[in-house]
C-alpha positions in Angstrom: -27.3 -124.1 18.3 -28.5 -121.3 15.8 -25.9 -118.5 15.0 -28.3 -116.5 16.6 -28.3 -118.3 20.0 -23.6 -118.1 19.5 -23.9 -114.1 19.2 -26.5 -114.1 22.5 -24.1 -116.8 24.3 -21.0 -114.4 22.9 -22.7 -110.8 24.0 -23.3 -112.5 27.6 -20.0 -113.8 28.1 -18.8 -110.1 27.2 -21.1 -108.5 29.3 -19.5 -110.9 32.3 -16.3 -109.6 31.2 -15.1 -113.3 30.1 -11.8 -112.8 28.5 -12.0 -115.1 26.3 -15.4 -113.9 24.4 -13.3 -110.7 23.7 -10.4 -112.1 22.1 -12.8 -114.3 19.6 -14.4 -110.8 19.0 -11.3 -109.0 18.8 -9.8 -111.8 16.7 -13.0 -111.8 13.9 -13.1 -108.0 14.1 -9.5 -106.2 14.4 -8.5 -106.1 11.0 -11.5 -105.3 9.2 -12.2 -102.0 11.3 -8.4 -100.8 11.0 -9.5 -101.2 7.4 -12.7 -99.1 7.8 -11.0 -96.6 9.8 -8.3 -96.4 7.4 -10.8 -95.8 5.0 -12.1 -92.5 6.8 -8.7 -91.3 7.9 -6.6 -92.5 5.2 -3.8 -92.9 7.4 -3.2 -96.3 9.0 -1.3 -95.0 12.5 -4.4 -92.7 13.0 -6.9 -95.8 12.2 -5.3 -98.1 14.4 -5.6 -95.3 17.2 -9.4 -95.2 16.8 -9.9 -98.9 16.6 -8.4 -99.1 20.0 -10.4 -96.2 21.1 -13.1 -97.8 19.7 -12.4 -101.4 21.1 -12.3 -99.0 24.8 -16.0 -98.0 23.9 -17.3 -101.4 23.0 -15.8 -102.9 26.2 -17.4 -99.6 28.2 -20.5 -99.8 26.5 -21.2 -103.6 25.9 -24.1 -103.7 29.0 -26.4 -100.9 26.6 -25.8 -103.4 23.7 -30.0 -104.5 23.7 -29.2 -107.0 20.1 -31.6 -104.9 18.3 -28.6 -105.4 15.1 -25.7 -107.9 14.8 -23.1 -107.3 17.1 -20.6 -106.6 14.8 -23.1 -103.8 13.5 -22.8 -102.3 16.7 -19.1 -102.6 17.1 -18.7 -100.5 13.9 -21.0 -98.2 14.2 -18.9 -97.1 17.1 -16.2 -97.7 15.2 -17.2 -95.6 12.1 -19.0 -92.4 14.7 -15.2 -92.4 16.3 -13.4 -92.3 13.2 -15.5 -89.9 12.1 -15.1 -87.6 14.6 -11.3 -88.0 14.8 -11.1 -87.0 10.8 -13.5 -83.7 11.8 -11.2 -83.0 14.6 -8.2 -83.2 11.9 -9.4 -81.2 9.5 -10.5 -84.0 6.6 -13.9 -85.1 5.7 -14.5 -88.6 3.2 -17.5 -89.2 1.4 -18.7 -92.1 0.7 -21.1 -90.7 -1.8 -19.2 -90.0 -4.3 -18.3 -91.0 -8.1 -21.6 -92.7 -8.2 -23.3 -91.4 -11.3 -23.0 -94.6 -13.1 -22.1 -94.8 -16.9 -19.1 -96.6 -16.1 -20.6 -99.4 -18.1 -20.1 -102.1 -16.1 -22.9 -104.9 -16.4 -25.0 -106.1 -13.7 -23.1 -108.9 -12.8 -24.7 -109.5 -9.3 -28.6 -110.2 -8.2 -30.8 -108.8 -6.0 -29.4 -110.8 -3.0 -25.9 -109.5 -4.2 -24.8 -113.0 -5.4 -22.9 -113.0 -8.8 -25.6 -113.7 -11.6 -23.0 -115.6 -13.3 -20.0 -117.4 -11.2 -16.5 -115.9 -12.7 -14.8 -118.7 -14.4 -11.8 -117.8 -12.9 -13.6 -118.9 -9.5 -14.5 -122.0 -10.8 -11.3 -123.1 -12.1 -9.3 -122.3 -8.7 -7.3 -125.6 -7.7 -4.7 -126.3 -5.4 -1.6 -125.7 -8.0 -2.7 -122.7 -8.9 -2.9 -121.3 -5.2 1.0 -122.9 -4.5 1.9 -121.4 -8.0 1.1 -117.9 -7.3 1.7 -115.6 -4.4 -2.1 -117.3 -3.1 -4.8 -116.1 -3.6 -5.6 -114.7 -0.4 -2.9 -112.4 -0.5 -3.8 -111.4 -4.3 -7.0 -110.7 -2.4 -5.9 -108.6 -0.1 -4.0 -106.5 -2.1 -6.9 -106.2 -4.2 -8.9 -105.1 -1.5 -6.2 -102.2 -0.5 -6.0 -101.1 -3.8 -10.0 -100.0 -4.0 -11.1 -96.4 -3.5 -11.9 -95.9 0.3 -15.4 -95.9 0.2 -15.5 -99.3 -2.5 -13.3 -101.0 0.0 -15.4 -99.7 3.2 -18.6 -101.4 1.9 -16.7 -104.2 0.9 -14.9 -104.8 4.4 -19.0 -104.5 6.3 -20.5 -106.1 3.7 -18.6 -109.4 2.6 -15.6 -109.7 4.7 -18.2 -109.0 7.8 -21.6 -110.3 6.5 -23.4 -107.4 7.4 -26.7 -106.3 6.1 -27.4 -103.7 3.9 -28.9 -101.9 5.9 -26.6 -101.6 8.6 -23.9 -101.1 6.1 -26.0 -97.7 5.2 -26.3 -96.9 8.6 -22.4 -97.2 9.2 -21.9 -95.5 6.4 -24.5 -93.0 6.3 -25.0 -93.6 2.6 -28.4 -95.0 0.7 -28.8 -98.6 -0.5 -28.7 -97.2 -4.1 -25.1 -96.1 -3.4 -24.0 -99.1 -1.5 -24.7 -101.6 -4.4 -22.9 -99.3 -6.5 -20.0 -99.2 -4.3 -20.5 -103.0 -3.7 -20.8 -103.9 -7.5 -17.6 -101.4 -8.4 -15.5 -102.9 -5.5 -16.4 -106.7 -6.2 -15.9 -105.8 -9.8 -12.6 -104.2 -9.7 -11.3 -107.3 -7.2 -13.0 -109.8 -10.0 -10.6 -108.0 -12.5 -7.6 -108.0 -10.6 -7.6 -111.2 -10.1 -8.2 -112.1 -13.4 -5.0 -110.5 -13.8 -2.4 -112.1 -11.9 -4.1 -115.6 -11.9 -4.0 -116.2 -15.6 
């Protein structure tokens, strides 16, 4: 069975209303768009309010769902109109646009398909003693990742953490490809770095 042929098989079972299908959804999903949302609002009670709201919507709205995208494109687009729409309602606008005039003399350390033109030796060199002498890595990681500026750590969370394309990252976002690499290559950059850090 194709990936493909899984997300059809998952989208049916949701549109029967199979509990199950929803909590692998929910499961994948959950944490990544309270990190999207806190990356609009920039205020976590507020994102996890519109990640409900938004989980409401998908579950409402999951029959429209035609698989024109990936589903988890869909499920944050929704996610990212509602968040949206809750920061206008409060007042607060984010850009994701911004800081991108370049100069910040960072090489191109990634290729055309976004894969690292060189592997980090650091990666390489990752063994078990060195995940049970530190804190982990996944938790250096993580704190890395909540560290970044909101819109580095938005296209980060769609784009690795969720596998989605580039395109539909700019369409979440409402940003141009030129301005998600940017983000991309600052984000995986600044992660790269931080790791490099603690993991010495």
């Amino acid at each position: 069975m194709t990936a493909r042929d899984d997300e059809s098989a998952l989208v049916a079972a949701l549109k029967a209303g199979d509990r199950e299908a929803f909590s692998e959804v929910y499961r994948r999903h959950n944490a990544a768009m309270v990190r999207l949302a806190g990356s609009i609002l920039r205020n976590r009670a507020s994102a996890e309010e519109v990640t409900q709201d938004a989980w409401v919507s998908v579950l409402r709205k999951i029959d429209s769902f035609e698989g024109r995208s990936l589903l988890a494109g869909w499920i944050f687009t929704i996610l990212a109109n509602a968040a949206r729409s809750r920061a206008r309602r409060d007042g607060r606008s984010v850009s994701f646009n911004d800081g991108l005039s370049g100069g910040d003399g960072l090489a191109d350390a990634f290729d055309g398909t976004g894969r690292w033109v060189q592997v980090p030796e650091l990666w390489e060199e990752i063994t078990p003693e060195r995940i049970v002498a530190g804190r982990g890595v996944l938790e250096h990681v993580r704190d890395a990742i909540d560290a970044l500026p909101e819109a580095q750590r938005a296209v980060l969370t769609l784009r690795t953490q969720q596998g989605l394309e580039a395109s539909e990252v700019c369409t979440i976002l409402e940003i141009s490809e030129g301005n998600m690499r940017v983000l991309l290559h600052r984000a995986r950059v600044a992660v790269r770095n931080r790791l490099d850090e603690v993991l010495k």
